[in-house]
Predicted model as a PDB file, atoms N, CA, C, CB and O in Angstrom, pLDDT in the B-factor column:
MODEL        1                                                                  
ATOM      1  N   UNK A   1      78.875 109.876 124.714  1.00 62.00           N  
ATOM      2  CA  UNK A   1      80.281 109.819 125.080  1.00 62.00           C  
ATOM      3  C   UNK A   1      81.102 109.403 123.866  1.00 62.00           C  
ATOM      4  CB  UNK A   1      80.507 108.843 126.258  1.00 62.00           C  
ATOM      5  O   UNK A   1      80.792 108.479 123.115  1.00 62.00           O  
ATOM      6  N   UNK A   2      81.920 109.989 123.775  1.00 74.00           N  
ATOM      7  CA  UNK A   2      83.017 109.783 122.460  1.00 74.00           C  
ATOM      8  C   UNK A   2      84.138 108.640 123.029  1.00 74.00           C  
ATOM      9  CB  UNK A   2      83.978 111.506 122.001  1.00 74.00           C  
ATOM     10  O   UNK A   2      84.755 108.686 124.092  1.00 74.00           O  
ATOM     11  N   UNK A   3      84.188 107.766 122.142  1.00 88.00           N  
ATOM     12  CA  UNK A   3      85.088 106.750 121.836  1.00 88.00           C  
ATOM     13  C   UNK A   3      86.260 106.813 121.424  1.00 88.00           C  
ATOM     14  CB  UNK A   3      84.710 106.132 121.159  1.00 88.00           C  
ATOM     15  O   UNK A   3      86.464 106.459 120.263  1.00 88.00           O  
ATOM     16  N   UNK A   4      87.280 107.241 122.174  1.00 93.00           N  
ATOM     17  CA  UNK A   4      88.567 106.618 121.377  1.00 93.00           C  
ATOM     18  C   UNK A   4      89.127 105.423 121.192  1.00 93.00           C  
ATOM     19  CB  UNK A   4      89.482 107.032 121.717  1.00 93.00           C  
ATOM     20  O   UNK A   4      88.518 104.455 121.647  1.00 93.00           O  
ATOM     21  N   UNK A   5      90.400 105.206 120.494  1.00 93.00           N  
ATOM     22  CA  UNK A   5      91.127 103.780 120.704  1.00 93.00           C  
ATOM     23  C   UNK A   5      91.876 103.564 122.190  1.00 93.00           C  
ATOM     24  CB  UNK A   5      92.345 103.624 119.490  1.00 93.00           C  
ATOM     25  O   UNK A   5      92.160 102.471 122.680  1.00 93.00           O  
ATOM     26  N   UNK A   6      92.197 105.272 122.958  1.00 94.00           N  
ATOM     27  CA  UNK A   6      92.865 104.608 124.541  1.00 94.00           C  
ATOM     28  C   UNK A   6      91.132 104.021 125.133  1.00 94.00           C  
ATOM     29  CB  UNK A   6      93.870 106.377 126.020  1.00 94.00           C  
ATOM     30  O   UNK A   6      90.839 102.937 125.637  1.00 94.00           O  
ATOM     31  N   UNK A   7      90.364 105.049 124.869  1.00 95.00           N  
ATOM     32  CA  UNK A   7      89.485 104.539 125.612  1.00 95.00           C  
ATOM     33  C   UNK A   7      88.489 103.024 125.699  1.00 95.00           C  
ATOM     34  CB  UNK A   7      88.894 105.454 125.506  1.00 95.00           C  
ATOM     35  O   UNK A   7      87.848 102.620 126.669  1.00 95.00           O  
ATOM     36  N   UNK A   8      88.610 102.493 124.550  1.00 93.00           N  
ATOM     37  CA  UNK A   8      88.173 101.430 124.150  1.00 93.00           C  
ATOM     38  C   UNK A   8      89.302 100.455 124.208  1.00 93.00           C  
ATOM     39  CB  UNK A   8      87.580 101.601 122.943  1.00 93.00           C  
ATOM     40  O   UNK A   8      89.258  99.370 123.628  1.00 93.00           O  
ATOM     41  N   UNK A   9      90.293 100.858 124.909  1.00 94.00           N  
ATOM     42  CA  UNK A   9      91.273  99.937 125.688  1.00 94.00           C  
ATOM     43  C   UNK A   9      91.601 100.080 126.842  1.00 94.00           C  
ATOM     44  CB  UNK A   9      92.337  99.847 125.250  1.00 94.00           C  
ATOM     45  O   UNK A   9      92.517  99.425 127.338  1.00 94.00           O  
ATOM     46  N   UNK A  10      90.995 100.863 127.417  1.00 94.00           N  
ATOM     47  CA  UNK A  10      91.088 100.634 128.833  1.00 94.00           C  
ATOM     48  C   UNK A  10      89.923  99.994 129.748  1.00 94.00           C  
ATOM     49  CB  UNK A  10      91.364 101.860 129.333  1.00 94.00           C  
ATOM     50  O   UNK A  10      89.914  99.385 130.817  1.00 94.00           O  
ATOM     51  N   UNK A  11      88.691 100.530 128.583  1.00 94.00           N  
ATOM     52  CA  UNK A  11      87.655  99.427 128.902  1.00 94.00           C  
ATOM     53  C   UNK A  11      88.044  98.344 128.907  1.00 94.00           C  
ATOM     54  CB  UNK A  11      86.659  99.311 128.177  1.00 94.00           C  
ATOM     55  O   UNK A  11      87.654  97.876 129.977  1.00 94.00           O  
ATOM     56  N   UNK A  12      88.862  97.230 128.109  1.00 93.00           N  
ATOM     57  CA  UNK A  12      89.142  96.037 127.523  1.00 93.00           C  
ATOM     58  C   UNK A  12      89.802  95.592 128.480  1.00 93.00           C  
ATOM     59  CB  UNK A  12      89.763  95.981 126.287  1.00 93.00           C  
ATOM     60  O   UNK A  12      89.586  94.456 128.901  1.00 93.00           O  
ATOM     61  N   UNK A  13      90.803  96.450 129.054  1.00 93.00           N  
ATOM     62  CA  UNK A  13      91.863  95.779 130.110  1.00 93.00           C  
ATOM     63  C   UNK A  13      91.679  95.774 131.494  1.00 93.00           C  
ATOM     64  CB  UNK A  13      93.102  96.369 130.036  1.00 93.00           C  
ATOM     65  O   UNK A  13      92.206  95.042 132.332  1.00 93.00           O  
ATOM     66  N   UNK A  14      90.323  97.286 131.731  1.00 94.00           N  
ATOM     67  CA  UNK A  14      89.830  96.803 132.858  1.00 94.00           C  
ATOM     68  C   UNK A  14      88.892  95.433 133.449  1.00 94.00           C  
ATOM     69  CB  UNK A  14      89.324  97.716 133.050  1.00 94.00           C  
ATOM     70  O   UNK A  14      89.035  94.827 134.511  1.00 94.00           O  
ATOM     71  N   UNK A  15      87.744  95.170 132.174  1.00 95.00           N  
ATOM     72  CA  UNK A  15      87.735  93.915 131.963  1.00 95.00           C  
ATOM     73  C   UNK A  15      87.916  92.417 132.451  1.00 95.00           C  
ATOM     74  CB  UNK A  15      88.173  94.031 131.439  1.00 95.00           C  
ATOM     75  O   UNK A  15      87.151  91.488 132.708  1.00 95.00           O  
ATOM     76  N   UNK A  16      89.761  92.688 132.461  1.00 91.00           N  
ATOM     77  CA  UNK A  16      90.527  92.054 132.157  1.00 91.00           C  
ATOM     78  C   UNK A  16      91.295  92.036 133.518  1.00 91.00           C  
ATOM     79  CB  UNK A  16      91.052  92.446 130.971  1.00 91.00           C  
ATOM     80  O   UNK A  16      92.310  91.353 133.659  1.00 91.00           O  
ATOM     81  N   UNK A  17      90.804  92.770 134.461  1.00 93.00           N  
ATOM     82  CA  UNK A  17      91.525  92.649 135.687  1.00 93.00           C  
ATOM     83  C   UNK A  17      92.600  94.326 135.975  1.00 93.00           C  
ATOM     84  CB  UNK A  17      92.572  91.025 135.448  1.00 93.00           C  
ATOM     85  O   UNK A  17      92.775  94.892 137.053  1.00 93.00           O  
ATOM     86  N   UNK A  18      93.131  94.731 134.626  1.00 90.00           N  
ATOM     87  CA  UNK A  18      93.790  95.499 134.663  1.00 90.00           C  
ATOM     88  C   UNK A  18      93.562  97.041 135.412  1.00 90.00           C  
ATOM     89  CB  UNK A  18      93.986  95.394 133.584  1.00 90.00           C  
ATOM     90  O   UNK A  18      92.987  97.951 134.815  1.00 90.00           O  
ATOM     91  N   UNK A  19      93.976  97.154 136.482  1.00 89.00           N  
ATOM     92  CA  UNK A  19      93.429  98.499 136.466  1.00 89.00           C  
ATOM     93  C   UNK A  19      94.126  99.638 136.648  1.00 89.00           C  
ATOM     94  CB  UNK A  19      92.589  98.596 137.267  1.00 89.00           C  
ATOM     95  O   UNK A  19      93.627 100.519 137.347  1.00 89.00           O  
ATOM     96  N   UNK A  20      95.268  99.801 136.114  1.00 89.00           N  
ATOM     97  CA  UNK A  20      96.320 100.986 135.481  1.00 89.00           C  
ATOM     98  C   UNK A  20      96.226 101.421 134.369  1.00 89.00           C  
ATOM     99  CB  UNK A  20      97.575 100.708 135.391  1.00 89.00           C  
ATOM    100  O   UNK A  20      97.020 100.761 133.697  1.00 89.00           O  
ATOM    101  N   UNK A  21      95.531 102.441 133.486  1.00 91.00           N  
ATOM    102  CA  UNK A  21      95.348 102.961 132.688  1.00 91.00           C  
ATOM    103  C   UNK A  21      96.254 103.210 131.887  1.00 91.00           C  
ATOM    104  CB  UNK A  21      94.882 103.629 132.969  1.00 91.00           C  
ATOM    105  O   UNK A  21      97.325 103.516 132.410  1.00 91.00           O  
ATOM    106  N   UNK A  22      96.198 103.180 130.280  1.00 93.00           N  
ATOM    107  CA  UNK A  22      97.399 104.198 129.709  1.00 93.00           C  
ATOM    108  C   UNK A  22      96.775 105.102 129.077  1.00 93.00           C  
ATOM    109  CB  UNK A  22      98.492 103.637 128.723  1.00 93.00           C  
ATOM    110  O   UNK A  22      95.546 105.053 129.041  1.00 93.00           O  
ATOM    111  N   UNK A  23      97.431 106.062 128.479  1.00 92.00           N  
ATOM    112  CA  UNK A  23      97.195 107.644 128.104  1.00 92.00           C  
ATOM    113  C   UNK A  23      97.084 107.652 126.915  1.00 92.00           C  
ATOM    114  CB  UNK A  23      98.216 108.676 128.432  1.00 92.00           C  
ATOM    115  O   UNK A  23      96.467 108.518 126.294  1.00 92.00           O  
ATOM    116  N   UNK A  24      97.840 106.398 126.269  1.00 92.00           N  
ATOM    117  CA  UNK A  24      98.314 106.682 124.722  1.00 92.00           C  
ATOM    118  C   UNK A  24      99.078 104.956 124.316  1.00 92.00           C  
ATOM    119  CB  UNK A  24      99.794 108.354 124.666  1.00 92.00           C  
ATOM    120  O   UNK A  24      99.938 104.313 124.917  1.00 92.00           O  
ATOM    121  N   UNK A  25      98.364 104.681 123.156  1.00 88.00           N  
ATOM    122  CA  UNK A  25      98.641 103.291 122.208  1.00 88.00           C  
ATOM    123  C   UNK A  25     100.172 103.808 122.007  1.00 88.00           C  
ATOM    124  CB  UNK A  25      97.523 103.035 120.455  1.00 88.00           C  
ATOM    125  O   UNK A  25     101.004 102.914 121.850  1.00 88.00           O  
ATOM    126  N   UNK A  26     100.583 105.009 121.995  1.00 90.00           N  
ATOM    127  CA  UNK A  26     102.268 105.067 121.786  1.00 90.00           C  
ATOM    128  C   UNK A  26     102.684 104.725 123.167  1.00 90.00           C  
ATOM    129  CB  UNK A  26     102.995 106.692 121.271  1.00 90.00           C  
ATOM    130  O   UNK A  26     103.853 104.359 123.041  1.00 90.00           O  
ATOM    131  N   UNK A  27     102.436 104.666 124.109  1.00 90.00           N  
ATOM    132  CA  UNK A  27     103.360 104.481 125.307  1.00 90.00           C  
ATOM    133  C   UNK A  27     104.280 103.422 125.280  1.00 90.00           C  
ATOM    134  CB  UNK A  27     102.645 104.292 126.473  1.00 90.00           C  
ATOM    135  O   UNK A  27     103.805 102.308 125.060  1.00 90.00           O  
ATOM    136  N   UNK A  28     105.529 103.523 125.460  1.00 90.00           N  
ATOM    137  CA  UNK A  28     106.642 102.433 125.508  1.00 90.00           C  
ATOM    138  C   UNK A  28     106.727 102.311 126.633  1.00 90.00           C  
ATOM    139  CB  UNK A  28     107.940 102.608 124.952  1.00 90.00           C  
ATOM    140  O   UNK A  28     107.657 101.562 126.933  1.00 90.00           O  
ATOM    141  N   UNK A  29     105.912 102.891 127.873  1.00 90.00           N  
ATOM    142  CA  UNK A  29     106.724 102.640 129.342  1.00 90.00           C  
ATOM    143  C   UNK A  29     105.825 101.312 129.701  1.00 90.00           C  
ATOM    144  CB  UNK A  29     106.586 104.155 130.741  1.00 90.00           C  
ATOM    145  O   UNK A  29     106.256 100.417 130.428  1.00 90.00           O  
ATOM    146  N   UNK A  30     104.712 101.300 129.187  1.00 88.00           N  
ATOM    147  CA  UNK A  30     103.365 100.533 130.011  1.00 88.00           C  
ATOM    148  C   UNK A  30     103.252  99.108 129.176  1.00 88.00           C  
ATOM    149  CB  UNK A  30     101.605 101.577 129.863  1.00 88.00           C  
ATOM    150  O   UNK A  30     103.014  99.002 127.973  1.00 88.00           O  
ATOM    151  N   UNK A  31     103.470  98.102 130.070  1.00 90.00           N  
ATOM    152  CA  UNK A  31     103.298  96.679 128.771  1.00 90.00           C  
ATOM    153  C   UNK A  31     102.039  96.342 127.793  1.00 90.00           C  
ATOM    154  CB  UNK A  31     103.326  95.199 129.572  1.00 90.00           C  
ATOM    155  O   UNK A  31     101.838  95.775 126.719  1.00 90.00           O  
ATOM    156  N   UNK A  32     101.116  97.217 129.084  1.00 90.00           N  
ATOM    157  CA  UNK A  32      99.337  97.049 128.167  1.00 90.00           C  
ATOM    158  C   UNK A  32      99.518  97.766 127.286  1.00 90.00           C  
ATOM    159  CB  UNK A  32      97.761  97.575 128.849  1.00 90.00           C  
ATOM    160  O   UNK A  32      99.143  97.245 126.236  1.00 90.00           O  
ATOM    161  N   UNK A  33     100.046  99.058 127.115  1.00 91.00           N  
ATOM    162  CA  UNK A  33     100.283  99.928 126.523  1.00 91.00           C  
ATOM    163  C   UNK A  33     100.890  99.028 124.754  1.00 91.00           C  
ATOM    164  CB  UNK A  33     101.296 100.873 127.575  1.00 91.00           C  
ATOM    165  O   UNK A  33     100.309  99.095 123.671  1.00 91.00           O  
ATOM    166  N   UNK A  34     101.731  98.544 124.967  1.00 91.00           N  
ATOM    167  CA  UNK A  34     102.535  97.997 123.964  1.00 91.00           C  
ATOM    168  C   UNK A  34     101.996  96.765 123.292  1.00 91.00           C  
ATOM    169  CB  UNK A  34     103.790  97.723 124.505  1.00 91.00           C  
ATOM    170  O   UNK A  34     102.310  96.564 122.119  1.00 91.00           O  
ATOM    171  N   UNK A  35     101.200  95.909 123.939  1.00 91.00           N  
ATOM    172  CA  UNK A  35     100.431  94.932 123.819  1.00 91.00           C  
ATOM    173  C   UNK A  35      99.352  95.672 122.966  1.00 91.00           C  
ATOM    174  CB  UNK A  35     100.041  94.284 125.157  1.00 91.00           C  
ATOM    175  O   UNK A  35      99.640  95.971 121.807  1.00 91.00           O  
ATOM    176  N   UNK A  36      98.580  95.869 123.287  1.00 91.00           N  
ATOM    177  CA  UNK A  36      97.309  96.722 122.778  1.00 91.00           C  
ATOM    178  C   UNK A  36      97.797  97.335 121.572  1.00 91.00           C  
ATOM    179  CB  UNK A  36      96.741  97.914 123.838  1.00 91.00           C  
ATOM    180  O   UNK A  36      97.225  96.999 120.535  1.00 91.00           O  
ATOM    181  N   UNK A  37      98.739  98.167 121.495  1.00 91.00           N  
ATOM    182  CA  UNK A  37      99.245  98.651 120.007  1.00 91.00           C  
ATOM    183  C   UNK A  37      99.491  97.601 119.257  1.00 91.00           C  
ATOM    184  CB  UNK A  37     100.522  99.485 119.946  1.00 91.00           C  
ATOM    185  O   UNK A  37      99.316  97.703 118.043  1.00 91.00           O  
ATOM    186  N   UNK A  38      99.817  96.724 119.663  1.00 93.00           N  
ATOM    187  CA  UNK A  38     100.332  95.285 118.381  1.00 93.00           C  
ATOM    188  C   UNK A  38      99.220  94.640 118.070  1.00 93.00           C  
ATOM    189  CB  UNK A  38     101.446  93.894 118.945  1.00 93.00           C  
ATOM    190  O   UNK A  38      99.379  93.508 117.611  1.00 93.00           O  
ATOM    191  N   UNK A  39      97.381  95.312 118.272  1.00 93.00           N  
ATOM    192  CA  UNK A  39      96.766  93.914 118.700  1.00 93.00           C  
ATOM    193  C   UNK A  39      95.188  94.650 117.772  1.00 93.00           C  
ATOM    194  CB  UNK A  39      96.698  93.448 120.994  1.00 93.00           C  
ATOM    195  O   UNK A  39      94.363  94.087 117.052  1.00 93.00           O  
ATOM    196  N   UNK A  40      95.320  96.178 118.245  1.00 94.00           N  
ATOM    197  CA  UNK A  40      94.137  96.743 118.423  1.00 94.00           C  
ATOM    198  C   UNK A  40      93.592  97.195 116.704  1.00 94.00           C  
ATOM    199  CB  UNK A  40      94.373  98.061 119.586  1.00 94.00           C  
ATOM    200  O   UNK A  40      92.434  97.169 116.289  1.00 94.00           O  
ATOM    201  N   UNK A  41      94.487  97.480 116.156  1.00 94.00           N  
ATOM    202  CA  UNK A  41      93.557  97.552 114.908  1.00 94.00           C  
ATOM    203  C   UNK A  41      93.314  96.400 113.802  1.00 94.00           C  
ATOM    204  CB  UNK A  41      94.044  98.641 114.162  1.00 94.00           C  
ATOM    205  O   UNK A  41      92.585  96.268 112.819  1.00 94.00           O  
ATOM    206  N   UNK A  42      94.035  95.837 114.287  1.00 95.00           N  
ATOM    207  CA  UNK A  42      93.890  94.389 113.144  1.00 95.00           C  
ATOM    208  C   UNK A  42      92.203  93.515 113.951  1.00 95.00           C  
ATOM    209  CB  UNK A  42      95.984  92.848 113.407  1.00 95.00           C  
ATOM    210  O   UNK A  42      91.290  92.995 113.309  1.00 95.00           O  
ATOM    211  N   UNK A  43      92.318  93.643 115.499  1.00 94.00           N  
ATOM    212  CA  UNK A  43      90.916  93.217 116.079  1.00 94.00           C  
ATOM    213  C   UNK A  43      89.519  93.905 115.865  1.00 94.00           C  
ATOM    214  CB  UNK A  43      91.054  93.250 117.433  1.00 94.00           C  
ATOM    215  O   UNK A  43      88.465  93.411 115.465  1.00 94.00           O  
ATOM    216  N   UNK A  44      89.821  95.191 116.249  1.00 92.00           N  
ATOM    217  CA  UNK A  44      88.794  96.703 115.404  1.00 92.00           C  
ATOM    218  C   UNK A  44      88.397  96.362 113.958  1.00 92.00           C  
ATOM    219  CB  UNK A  44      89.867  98.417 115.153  1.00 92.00           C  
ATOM    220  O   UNK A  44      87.212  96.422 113.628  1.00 92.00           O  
ATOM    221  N   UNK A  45      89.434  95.979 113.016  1.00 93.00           N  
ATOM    222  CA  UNK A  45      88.907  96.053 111.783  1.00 93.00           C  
ATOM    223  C   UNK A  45      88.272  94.212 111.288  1.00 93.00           C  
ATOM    224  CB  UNK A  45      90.295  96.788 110.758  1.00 93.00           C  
ATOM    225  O   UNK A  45      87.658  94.001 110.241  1.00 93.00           O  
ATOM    226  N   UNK A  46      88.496  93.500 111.956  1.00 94.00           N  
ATOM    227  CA  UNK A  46      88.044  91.905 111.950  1.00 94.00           C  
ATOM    228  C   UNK A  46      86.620  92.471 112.607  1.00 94.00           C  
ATOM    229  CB  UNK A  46      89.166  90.515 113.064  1.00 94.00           C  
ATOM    230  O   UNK A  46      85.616  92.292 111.917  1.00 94.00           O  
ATOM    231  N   UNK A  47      86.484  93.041 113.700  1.00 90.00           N  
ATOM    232  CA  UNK A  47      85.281  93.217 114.602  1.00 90.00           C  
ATOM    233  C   UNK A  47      84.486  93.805 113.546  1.00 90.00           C  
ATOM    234  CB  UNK A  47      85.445  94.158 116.016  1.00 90.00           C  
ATOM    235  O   UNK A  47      83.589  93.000 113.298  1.00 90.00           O  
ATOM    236  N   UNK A  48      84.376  94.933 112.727  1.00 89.00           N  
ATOM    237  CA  UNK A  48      83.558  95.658 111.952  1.00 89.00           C  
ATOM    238  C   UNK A  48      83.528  94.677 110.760  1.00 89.00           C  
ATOM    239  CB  UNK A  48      84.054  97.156 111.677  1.00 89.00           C  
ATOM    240  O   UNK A  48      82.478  94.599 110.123  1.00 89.00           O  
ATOM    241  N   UNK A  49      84.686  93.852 110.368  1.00 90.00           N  
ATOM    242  CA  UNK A  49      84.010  93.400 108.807  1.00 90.00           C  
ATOM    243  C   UNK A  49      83.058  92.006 109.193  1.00 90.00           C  
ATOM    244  CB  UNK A  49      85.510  92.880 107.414  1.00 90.00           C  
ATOM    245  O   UNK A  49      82.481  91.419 108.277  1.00 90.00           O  
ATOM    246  N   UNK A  50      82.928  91.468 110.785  1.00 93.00           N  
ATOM    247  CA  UNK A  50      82.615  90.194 110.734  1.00 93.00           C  
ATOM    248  C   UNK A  50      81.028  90.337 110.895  1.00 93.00           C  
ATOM    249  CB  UNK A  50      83.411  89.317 111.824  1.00 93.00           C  
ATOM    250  O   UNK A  50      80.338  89.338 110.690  1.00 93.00           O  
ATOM    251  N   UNK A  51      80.486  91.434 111.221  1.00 90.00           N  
ATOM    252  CA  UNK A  51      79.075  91.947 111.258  1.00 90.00           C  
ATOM    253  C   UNK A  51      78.913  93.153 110.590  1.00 90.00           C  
ATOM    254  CB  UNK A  51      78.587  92.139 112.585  1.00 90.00           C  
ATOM    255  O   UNK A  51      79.529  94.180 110.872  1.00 90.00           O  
ATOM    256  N   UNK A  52      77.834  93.001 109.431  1.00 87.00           N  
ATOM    257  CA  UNK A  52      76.999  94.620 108.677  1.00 87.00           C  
ATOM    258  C   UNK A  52      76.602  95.624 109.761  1.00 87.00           C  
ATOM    259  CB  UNK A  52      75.276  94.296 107.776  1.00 87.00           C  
ATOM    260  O   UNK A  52      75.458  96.078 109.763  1.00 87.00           O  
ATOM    261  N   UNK A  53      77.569  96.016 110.757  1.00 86.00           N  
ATOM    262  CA  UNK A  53      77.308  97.272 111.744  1.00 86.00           C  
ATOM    263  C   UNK A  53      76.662  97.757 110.628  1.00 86.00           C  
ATOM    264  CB  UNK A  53      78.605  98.265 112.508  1.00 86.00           C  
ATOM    265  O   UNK A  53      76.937  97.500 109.456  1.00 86.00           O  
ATOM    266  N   UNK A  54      75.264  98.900 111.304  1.00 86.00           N  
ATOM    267  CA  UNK A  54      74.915  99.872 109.741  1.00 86.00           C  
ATOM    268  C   UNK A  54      76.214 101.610 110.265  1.00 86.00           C  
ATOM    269  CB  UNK A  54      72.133 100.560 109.658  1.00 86.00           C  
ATOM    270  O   UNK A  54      76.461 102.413 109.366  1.00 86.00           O  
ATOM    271  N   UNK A  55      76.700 101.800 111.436  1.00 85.00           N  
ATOM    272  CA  UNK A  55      77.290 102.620 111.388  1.00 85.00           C  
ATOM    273  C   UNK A  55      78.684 102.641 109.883  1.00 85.00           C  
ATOM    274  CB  UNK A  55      77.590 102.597 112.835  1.00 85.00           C  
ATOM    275  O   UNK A  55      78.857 103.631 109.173  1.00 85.00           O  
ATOM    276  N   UNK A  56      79.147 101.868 109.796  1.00 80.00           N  
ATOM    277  CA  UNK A  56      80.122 101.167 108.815  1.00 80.00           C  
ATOM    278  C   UNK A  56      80.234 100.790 107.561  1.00 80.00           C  
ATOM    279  CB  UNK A  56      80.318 100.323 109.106  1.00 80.00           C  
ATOM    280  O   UNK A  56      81.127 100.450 106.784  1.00 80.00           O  
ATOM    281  N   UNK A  57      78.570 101.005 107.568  1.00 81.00           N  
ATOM    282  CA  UNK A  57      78.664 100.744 106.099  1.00 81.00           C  
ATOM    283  C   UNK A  57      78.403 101.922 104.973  1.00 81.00           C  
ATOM    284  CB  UNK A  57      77.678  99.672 105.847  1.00 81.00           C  
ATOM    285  O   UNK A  57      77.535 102.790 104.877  1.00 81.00           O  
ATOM    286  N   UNK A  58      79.185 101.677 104.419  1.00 82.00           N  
ATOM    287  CA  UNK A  58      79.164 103.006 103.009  1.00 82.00           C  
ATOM    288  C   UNK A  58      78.021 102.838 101.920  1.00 82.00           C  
ATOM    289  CB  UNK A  58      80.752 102.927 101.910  1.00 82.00           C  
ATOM    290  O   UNK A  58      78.046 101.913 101.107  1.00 82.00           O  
ATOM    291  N   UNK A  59      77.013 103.797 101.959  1.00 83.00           N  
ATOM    292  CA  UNK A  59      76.057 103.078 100.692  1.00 83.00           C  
ATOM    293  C   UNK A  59      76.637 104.145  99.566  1.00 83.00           C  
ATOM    294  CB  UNK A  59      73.940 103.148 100.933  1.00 83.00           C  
ATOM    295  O   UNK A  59      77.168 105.169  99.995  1.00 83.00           O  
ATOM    296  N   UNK A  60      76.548 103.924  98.072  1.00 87.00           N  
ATOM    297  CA  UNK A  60      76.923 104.692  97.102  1.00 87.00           C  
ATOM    298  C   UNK A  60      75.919 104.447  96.050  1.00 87.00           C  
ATOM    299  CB  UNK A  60      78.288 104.463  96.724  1.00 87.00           C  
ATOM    300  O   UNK A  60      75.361 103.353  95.964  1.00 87.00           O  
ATOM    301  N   UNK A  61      75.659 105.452  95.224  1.00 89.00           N  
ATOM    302  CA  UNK A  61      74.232 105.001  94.198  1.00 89.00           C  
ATOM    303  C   UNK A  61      75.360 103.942  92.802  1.00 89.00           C  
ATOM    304  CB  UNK A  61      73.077 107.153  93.193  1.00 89.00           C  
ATOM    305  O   UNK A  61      76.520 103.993  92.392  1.00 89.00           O  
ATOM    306  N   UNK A  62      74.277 103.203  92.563  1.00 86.00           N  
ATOM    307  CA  UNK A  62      75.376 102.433  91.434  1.00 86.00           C  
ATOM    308  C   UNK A  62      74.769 103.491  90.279  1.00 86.00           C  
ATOM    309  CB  UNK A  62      75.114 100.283  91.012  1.00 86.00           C  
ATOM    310  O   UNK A  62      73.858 104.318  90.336  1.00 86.00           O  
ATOM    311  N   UNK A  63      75.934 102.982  88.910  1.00 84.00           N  
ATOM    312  CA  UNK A  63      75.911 104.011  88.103  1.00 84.00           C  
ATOM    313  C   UNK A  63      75.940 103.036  86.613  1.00 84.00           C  
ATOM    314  CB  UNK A  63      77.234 105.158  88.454  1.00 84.00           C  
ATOM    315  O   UNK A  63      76.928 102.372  86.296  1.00 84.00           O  
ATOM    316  N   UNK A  64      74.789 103.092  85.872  1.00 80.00           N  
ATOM    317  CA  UNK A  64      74.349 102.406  85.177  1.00 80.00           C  
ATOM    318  C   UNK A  64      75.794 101.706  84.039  1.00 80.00           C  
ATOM    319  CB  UNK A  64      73.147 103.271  84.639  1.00 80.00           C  
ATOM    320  O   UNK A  64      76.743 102.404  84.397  1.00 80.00           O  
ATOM    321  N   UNK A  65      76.178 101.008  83.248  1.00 76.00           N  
ATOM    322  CA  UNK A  65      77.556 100.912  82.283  1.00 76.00           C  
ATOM    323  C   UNK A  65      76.429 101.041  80.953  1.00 76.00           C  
ATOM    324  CB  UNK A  65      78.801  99.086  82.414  1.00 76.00           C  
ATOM    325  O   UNK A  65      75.363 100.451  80.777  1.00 76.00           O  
ATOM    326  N   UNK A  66      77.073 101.969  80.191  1.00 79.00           N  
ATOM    327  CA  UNK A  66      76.476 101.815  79.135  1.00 79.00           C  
ATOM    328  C   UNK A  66      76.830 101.235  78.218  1.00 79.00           C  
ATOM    329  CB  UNK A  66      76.220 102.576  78.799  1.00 79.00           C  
ATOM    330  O   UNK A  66      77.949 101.639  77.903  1.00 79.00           O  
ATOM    331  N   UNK A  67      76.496 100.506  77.609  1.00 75.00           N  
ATOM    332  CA  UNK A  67      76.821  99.609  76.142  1.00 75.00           C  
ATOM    333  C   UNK A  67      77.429  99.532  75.297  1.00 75.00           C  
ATOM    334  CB  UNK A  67      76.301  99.501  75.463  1.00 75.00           C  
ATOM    335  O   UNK A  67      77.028  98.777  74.411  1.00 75.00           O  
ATOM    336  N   UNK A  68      78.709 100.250  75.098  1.00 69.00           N  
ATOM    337  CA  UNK A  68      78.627 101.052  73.599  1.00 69.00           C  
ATOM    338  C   UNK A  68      78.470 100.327  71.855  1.00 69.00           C  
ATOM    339  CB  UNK A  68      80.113 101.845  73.584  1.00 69.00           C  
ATOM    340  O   UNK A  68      78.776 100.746  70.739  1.00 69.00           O  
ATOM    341  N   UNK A  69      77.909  99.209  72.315  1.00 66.00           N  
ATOM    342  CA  UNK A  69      77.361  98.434  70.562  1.00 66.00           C  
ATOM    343  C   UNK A  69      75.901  99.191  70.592  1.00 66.00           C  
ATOM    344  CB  UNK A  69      77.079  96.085  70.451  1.00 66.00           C  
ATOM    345  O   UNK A  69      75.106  99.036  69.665  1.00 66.00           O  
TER     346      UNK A  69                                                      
ENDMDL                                                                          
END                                                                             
């Protein structure tokens, strides 16, 4: 099942007691709606840097510096 950001907030708010869905982190009509946009990527990106998920992590080969003396 694919993950979005509504969907990984409606998990959160059902949770939470909530059980009116929104459609979209843009919604201005819905208060969860507006809440959740002020909240959700600054928590998403604390959540991924506070544990080495291996989905998340970027490996790159290092690349030797050469000397030039």
């Amino acid at each position: 099942m694919s993950r979005t950001d509504v969907n990984i907030v409606n998990m959160a708010l059902s949770r939470l007691g909530v059980t009116a869905q929104i459609t979209a982190l843009s919604e201005t009509t819905s208060e969860a709606a507006i809440q959740a946009n002020l909240i959700y990527e600054q928590v998403r990106d604390t959540l991924l840097a506070d544990f080495p998920w291996k989905f998340a992590v970027k490996h790159v080969p290092l690349v030797q510096a050469i000397d030039p003396d």
